[in-house]
C-alpha positions as CSV (number, residue, x, y, z in Angstrom):
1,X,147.4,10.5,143.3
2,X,150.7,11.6,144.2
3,X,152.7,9.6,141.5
4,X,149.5,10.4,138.8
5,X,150.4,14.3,138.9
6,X,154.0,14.0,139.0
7,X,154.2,11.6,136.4
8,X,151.8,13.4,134.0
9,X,154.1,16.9,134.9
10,X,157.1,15.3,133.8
11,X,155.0,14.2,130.7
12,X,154.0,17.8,130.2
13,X,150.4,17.4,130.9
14,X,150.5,20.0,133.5
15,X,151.6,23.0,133.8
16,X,153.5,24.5,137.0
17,X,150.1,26.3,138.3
18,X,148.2,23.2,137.7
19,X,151.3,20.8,139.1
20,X,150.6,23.3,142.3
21,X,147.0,22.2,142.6
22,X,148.9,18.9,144.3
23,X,150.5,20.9,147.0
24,X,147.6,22.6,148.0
25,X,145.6,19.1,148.1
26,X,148.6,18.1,150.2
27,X,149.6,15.3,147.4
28,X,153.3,16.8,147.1
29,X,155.2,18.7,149.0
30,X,157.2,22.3,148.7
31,X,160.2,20.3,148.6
32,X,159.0,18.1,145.8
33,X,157.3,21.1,144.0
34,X,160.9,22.9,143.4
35,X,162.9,20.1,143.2
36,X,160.8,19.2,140.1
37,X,159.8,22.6,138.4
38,X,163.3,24.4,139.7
39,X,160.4,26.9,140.9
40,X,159.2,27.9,144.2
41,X,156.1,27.2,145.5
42,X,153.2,30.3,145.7
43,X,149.9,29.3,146.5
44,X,147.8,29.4,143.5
């Protein structure tokens, strides 16, 4: 699931508040979150 939502964010399938929908499900981390959307995380 993890590789599904990052691959379809880089793809521009999701947006940032949807892309965040994996951390809270635990699929990809803070870390992961920022280092791909240059954002920090905030619980959606």
């Amino acid at each position: 699931m993890r590789n599904i939502g990052i691959r379809y964010y880089k793809m521009g399938l999701y947006n940032e508040e949807q892309f965040a929908l994996f951390v809270k499900r635990g699929f990809v981390t803070e870390e992961e979150f920022k280092e791909l959307t240059g954002q920090e995380y905030q619980d959606v």
